[in-house]
C-alpha positions, -999 to +999 in steps of 0.1 A: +000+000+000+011+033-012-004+049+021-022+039+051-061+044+048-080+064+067-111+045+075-145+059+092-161+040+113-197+042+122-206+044+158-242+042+165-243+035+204-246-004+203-221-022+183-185-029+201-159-010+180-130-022+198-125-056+177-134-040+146-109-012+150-083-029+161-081-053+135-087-027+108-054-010+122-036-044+126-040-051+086-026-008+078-055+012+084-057+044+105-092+044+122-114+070+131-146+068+149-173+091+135-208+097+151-219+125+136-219+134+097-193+166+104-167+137+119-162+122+087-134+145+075-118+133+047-122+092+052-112+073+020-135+045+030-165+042+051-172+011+078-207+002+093-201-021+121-221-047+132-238-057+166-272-053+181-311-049+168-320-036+134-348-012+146-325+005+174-300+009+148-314+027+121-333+049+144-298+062+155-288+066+125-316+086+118-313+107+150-275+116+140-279+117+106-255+095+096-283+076+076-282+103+046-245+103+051-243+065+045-267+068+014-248+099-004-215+082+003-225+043-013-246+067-040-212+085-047-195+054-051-168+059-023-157+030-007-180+012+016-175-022+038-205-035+062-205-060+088-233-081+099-261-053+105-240-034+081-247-056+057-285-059+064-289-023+069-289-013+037-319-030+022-353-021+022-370-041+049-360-065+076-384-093+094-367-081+123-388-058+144-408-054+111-382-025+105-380-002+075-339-002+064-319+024+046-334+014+012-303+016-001-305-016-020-335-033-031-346-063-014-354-078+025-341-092+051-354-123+066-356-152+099-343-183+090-369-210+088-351-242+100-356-274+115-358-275+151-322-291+150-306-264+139-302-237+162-309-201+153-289-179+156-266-192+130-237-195+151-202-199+147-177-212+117-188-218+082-170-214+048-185-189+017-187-200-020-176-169-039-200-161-067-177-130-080-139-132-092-127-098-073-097-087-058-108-091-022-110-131-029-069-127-032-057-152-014-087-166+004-101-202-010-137-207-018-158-227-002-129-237+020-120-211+040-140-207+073-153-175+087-174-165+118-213-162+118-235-150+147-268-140+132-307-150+129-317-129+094-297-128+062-307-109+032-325-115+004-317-089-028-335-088-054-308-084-074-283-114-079-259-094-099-246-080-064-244-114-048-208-114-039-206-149-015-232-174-003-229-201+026-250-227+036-263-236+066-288-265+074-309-268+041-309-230+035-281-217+013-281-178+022-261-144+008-230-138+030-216-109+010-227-085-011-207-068-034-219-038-061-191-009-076-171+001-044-197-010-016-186-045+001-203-061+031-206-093+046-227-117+071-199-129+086-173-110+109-142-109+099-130-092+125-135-125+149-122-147+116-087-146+127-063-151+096-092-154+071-107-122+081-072-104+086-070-113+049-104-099+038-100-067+055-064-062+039-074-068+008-100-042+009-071-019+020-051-026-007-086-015-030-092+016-010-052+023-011-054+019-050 
């Protein structure tokens, strides 16, 4: 990398940021924690964070207005990576509370529907079958390479064209990643993926760097 990133991190009241930033800076990045629209500065790539309830989420967002400032900055094509709820954020529904989400991509979010011998939430290692050839694959093996899940909703676009990964679990195969122009997210964490997820996060540097 030609410089170290300077990443913004979105901190909306509930998620633990500690994990995420610190592996962010472990893998090159310089972090800063934004929780208002004027501490964005000048970021070179935007991070939603992910832990805790849909509803409670976006409603904080919408208090700080940080919502609009997610939207313009995915709609301007700037670099974008979400995490769990920062994945399922951006569509336009979620089961979940019966929540309306930032609409920024079409489609919903939904429970799995399971046997009873599988327990929800989805908890805990699984591997991801890359759909799309894309420099954050580099050096990470498809459906091989384990990452960690802790989740009961996954999303459902409507579009397949921005279906980055999928993973199955039980009898349901779901979307783990999306992945449309500069705006990245996944199910999993990779934060918590030890090597696997240091990998994933550097190679979005490297993107962002380029």
């Amino acid at each position: 990398m030609t410089k170290r990133p300077i990443l913004a991190v979105i901190d909306y009241g509930m998620s633990n940021l500690r994990s995420v930033c610190k592996a962010w800076e472990h893998v090159g990045a310089d972090v800063s924690i934004i929780q208002t629209p004027s501490d964005l500065g000048r970021a070179d790539a935007l991070i939603f964070p992910g832990q805790g309830g849909i509803k409670q989420c976006i409603q904080e967002l919408q208090k700080s207005g940080l919502d609009k400032t997610i939207k313009n900055w995915i709609e301007s094509d700037k670099p974008y990576f979400g995490i769990c709820l920062g994945l399922q954020a951006l569509f336009e529904f979620s089961e979940e509370g019966n929540t309306t989400g930032l609409g920024i991509l079409p489609g919903t979010v939904i429970r799995f529907n399971l046997p009873a011998k599988y327990k929800i939430p989805h908890m805990g290692w699984n591997s991801v079958n890359f759909k799309k050839n894309i420099s954050l694959n580099n050096d990470l093996s498809s459906g091989i390479d384990q990452f960690y899940f802790v989740h009961s909703y996954f999303a459902k676009p409507k579009n397949d064209s921005i279906v980055w990964c999928e993973t199955t679990y039980g009898d349901q195969s779901f979307v783990s990643g999306i992945a449309q122009k500069n705006c990245y997210a996944t199910q999993f964490h990779p934060e918590k993926s030890q090597a696997k997820g240091m990998q994933l996060y550097k190679n979005f540097l490297n993107f962002v760097a380029h």
